[in-house]
C-alpha positions as CSV (number, residue, x, y, z in Angstrom):
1,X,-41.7,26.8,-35.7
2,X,-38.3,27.8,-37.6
3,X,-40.3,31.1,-39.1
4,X,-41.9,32.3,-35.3
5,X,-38.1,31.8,-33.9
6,X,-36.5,33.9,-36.7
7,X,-39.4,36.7,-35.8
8,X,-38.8,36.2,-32.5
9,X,-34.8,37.0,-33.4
10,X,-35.8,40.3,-35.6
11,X,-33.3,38.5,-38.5
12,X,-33.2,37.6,-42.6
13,X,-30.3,36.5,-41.9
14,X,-29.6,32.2,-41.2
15,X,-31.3,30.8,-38.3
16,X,-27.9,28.9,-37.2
17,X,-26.0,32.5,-37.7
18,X,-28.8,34.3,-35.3
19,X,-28.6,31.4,-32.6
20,X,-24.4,32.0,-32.6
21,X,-25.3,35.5,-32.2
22,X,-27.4,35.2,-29.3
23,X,-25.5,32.8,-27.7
24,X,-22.6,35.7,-27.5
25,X,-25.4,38.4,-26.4
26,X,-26.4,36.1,-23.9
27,X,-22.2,36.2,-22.3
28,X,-22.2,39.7,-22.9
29,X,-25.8,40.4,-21.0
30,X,-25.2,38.2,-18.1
31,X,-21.8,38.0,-17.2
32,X,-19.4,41.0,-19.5
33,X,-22.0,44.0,-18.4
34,X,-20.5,43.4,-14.4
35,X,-17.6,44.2,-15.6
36,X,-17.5,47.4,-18.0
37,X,-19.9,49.9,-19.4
38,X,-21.6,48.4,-22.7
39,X,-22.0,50.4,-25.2
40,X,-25.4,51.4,-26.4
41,X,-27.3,49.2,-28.6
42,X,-30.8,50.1,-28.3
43,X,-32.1,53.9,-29.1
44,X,-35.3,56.0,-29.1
45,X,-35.4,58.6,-31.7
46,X,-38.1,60.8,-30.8
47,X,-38.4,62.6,-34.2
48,X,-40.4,65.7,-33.0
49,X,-43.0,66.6,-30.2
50,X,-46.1,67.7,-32.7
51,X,-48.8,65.0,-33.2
52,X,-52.5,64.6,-35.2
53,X,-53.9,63.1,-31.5
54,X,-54.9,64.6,-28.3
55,X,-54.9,61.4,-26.2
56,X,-56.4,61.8,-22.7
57,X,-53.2,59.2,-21.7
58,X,-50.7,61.6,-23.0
59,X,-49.4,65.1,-22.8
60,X,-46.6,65.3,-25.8
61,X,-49.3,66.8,-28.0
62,X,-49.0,69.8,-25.3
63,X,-45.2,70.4,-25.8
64,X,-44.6,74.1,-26.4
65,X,-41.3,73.4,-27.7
66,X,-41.7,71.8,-31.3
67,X,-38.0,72.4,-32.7
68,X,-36.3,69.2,-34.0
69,X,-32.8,68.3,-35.0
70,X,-32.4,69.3,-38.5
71,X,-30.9,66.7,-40.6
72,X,-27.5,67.9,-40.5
73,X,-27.3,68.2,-36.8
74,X,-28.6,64.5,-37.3
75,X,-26.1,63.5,-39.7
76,X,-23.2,65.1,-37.5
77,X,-24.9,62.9,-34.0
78,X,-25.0,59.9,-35.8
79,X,-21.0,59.9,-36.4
80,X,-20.6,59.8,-33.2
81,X,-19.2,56.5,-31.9
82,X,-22.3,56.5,-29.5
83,X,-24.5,55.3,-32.2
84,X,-21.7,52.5,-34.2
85,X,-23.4,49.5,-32.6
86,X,-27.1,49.9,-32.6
87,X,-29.0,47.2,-33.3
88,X,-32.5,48.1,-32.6
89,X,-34.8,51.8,-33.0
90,X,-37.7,53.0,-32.1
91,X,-38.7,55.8,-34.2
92,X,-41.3,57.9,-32.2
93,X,-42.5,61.6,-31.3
94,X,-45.1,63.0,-30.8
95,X,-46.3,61.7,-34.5
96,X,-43.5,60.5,-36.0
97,X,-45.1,60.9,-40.0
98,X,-45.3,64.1,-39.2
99,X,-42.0,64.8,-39.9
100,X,-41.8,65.6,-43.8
101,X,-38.4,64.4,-43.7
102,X,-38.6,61.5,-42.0
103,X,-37.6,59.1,-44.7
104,X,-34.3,60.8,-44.7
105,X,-33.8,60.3,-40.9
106,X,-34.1,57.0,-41.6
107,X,-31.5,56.8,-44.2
108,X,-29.1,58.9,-41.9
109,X,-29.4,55.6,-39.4
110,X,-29.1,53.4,-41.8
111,X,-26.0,55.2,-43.3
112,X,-24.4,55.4,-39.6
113,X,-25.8,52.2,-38.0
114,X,-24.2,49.3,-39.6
115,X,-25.3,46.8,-36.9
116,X,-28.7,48.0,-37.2
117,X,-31.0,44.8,-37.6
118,X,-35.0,46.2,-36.5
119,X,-36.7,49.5,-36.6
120,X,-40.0,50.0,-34.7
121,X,-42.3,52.9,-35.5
122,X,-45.2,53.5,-33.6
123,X,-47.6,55.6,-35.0
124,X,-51.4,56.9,-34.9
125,X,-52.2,55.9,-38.5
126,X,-54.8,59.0,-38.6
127,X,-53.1,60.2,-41.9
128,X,-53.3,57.4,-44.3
129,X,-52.0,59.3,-46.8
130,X,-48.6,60.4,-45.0
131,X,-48.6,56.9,-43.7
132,X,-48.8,54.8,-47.2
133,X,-46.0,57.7,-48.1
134,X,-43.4,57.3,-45.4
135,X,-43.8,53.9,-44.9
136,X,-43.4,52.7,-48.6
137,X,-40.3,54.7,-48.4
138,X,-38.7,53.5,-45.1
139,X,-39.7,50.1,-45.8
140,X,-38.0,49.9,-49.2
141,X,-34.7,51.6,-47.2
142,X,-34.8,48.8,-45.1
143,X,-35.2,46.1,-47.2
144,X,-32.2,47.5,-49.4
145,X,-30.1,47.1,-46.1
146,X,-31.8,43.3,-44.6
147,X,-33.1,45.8,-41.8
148,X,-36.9,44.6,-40.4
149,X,-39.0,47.4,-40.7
150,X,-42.0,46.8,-38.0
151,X,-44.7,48.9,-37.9
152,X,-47.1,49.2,-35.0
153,X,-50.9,50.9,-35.5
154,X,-52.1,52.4,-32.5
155,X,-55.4,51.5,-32.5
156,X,-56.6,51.8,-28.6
157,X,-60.5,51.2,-29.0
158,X,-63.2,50.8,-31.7
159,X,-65.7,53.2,-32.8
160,X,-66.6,56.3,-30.5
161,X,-64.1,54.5,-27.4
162,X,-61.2,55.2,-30.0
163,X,-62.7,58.9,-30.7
164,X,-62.4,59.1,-26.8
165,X,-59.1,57.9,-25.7
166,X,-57.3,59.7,-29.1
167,X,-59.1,62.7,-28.5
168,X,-59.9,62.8,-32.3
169,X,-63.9,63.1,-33.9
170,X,-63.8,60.3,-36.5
171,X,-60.4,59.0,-35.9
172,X,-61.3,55.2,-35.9
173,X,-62.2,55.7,-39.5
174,X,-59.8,57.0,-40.0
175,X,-57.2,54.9,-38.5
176,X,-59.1,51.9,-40.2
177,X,-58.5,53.5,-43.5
178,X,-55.1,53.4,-42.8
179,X,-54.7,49.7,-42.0
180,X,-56.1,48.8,-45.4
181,X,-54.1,50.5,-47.3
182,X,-50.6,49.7,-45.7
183,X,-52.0,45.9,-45.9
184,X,-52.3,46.8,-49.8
185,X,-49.0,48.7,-49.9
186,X,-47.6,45.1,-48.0
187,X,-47.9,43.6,-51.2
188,X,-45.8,45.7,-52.6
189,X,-43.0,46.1,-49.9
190,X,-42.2,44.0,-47.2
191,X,-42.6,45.2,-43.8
192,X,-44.3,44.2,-40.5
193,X,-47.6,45.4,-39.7
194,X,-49.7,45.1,-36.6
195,X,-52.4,46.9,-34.6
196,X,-50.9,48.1,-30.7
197,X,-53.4,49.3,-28.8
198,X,-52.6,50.4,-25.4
199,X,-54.7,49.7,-22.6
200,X,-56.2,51.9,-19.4
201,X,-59.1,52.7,-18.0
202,X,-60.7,54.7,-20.7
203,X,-60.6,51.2,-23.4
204,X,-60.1,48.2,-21.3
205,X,-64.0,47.0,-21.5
206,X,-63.2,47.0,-25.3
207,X,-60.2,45.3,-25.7
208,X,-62.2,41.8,-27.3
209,X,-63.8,44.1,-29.9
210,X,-60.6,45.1,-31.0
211,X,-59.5,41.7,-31.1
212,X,-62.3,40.7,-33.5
213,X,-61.4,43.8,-35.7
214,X,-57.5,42.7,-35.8
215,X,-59.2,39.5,-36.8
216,X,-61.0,40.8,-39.2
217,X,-58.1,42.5,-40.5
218,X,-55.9,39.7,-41.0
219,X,-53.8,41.4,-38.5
220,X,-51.8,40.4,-35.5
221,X,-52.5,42.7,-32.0
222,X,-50.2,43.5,-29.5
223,X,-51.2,44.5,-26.0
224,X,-49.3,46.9,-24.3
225,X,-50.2,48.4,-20.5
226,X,-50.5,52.8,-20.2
227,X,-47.7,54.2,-18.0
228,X,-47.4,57.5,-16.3
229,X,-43.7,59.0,-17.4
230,X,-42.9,62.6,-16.3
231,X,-40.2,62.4,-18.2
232,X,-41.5,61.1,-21.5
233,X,-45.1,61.0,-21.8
234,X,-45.8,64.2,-19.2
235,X,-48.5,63.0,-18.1
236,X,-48.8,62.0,-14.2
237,X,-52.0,64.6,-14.0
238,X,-53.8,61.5,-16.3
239,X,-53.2,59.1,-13.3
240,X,-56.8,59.1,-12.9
241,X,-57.5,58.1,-16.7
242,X,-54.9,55.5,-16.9
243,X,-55.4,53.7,-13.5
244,X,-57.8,50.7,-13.9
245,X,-60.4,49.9,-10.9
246,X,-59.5,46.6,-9.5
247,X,-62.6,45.0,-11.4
248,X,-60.8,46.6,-14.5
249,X,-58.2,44.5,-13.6
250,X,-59.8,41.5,-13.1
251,X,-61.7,41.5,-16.1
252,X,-58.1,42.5,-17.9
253,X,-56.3,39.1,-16.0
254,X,-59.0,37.2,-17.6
255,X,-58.6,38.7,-21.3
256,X,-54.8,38.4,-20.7
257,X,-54.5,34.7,-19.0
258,X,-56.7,34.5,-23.0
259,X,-54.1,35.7,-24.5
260,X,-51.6,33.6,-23.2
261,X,-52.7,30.1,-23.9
262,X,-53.9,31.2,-27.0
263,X,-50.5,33.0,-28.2
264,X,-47.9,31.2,-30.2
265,X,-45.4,29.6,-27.9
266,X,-41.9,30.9,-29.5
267,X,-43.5,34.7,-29.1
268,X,-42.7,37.3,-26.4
269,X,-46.0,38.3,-25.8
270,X,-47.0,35.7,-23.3
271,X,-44.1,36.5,-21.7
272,X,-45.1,40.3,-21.3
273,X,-48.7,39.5,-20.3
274,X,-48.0,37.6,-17.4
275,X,-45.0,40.3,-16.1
276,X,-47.1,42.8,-16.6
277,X,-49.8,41.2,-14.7
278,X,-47.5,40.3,-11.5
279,X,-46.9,43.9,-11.8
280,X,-51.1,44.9,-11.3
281,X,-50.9,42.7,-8.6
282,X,-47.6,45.0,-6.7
283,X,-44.4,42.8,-7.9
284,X,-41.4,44.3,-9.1
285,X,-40.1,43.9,-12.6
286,X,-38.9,41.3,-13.9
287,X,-39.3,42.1,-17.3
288,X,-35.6,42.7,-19.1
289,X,-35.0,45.8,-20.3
290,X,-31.9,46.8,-22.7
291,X,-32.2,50.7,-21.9
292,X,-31.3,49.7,-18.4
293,X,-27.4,49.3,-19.2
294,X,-27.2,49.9,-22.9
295,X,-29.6,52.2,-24.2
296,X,-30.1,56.0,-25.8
297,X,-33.2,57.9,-26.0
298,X,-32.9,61.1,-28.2
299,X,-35.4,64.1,-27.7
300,X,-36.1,66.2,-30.6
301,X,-34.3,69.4,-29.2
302,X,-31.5,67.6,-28.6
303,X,-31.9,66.1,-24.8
304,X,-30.5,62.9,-24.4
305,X,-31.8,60.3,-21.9
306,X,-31.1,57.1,-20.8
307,X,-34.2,55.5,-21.2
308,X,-37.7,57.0,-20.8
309,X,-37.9,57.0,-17.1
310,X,-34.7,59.0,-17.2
311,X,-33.8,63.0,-16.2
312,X,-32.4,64.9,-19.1
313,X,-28.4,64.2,-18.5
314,X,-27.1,66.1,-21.7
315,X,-27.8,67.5,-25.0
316,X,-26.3,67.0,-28.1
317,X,-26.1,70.5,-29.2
318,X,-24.0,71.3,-26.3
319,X,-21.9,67.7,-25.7
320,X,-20.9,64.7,-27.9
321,X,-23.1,62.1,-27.2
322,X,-20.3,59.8,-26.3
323,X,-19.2,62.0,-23.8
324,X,-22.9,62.2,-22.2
325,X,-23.3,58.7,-22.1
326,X,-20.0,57.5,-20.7
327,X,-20.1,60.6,-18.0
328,X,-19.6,59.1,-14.4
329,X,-22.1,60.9,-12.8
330,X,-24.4,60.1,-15.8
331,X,-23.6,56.8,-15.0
332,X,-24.4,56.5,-11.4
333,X,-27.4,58.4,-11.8
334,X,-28.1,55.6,-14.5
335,X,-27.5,53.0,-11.6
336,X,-29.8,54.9,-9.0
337,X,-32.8,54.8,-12.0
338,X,-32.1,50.9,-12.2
339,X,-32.2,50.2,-8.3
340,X,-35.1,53.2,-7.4
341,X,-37.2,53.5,-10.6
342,X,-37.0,50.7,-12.9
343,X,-38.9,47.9,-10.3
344,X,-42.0,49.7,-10.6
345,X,-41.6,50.9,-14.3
346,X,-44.6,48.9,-16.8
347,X,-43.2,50.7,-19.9
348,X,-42.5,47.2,-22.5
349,X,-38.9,48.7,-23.6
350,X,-38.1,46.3,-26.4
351,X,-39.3,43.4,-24.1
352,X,-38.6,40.8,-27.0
353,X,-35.4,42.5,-27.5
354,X,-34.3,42.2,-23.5
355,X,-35.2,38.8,-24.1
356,X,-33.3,38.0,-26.7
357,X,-29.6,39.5,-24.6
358,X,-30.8,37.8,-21.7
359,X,-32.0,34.4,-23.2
360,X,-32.8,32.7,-19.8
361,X,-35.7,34.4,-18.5
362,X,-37.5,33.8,-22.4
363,X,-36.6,30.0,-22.0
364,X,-37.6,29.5,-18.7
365,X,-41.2,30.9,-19.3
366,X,-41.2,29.0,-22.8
367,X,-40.8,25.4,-20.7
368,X,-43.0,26.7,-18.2
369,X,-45.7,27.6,-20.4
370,X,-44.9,24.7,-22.9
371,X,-45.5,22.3,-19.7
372,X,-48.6,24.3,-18.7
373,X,-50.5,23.9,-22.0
374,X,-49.5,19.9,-22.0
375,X,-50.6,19.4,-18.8
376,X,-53.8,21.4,-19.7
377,X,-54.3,19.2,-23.2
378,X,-53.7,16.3,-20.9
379,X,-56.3,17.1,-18.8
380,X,-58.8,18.3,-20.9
381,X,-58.2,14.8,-23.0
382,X,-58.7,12.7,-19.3
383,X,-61.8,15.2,-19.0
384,X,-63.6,13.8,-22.5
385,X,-62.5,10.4,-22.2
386,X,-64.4,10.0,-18.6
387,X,-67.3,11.7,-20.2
388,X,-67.5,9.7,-23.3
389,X,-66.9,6.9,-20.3
């Protein structure tokens, strides 16, 4: 139990330390943010706009423009007060181990960030040899610094669906590859590892093959729902790929209702399902999202964002980040996103990191799903006991 709540927390540091430190998040999330503009705590690096996939879900592997901030435009950002409390990254593209130098990025955060406590890189995997690279790099950064290094294998279907949704002739081999040899290179270095696949229309008949795989694998697997984002992902002409018939959905409510009662209880994955589910069915969001008051996202060229859902409302080249960020009309434009955009937005945003600032929501699904399997173990032991009877 002790080890699923520190995972839960993103922390090496003392459970008793962690629990004080949420307990201040949890003031700060839910009753200082009313009050004044927090400073930004969660950011998306999007390294570059190139990738090694041509997913039929995603259109940043069409980007025409595929210049980058260099790492001394980097180096000069990350002074910027913007970027002193930053606790949690992303570290995405396009491909993110594309980027020859992104080992060095990484040191530039951890340089800059010292509140920095989890980076997340998702990534393809189709290069095993530029992932057992960067990775045994980044990892061994992180570690030298007590920062969790978490890294997420987008593995979205097995065999020829993979080929298909990736857009890649022999990917899944690939990919598969890949997953054995970071699981080798986990020996060596400590980091996270688990397979993401993200789910549609084109892969959701397949999603209990790839739970057999991540079983076979050794591997935990992490659900997560497609979005349209014109902003991000460029890609509302795939509506049509992405959107699930509503037997896709039903068979999907069945895999995922699975997936709850079979997660662990501490973990913020049940949590996710069964927002994310209200939200096939037409309800707003409920999930919490940090970006919505306190986050960055960073394009390659430069454009800042407030989250991915967000209009371009600076660049970097041309602005100090603080300055973007605490702009007044940046900021009500921010507020307008949060009222008009972010109760119909599926994208996961950190969701066990909104947890963790917000606290309440997390606990109140924990007791509810705690009771639920009780009752359920309750009944099923009534059930045998009048059989046997």
């Amino acid at each position: 139990m002790l080890k699923q709540i520190k995972r839960q927390l993103a922390t090496r540091r003392s459970l008793v330390a962690e629990l004080a430190s949420v307990a201040g998040e949890c003031v700060t999330n839910n009753v200082v943010k009313h009050f004044r503009t927090l400073q930004p705590t969660v950011l998306q690096l999007n390294v570059n706009a190139a990738c090694n996939a041509k997913c039929n879900m995603c259109n940043i592997w069409k980007t025409e423009d595929k210049t980058q901030l260099s790492l001394e435009k980097l180096d000069e950002t990350f002074t910027d007060p913007a970027f002193r409390r930053i606790e949690y990254i992303i570290l995405a593209g396009g491909e993110p181990t594309l980027r020859k130098d992104l080992p060095e990025v990484v040191g530039l955060m951890l340089k800059h960030m010292p509140k920095l406590r989890k980076l997340s890189i998702p990534t393809t995997g189709i290069s095993t040899e530029l992932s057992v690279r960067h990775f045994s790099a980044i990892a061994t950064l992180c570690l030298e610094r007590n920062v969790v290094c978490s890294i997420g294998i987008s593995l979205d279907g097995v065999g020829e669906v993979y080929d298909r949704v990736r857009g890649v002739p022999g990917g899944y081999e690939k990919v598969i590859n890949t997953l054995h040899a970071l699981k080798e290179l986990n020996q060596k270095v400590e980091f996270q590892l688990s397979v993401n696949p993200t789910i549609s229309a084109m892969n959701v008949r397949d999603v209990h093959n790839l739970v057999e795989v991540s079983k076979h694998l050794e591997l935990g697997i992490n659900f997560f729902m497609a979005t349209l984002s014109e902003s991000y992902f460029n890609n509302l002409n795939l509506a049509d790929s992405i959107t699930m018939t509503a037997e896709d959905r039903a068979f999907l409510e069945a895999f995922l209702r699975q997936r709850i009662n079979e997660s662990p209880l501490m973990s913020e994955m049940p949590f996710y399902y069964e927002k994310a589910l209200e939200m096939l069915k037409g309800a707003k969001r409920s999930i919490p999202c940090p970006f919505q008051d306190q986050g960055i996202v960073l394009d390659a060229n430069g454009d800042f964002h407030y989250c991915t859902n967000s209009r371009t409302v600076g660049n970097v080249h041309q602005r100090a980040p603080s300055s973007i960020y605490h702009d007044r009309e940046n900021l009500a434009y921010r507020r307008r996103v949060r009222q008009e955009t972010c109760p119909g937005c599926q994208i996961s945003c950190f969701v066990g990191v909104g947890l963790r600032k917000t606290v309440f929501p997390f606990l109140g699904f924990t007791a509810r799903h705690g009771a639920r399997r009780m009752w359920n173990r309750i009944r099923g032991n009534g059930h045998i006991r009048a059989a046997n009877g």
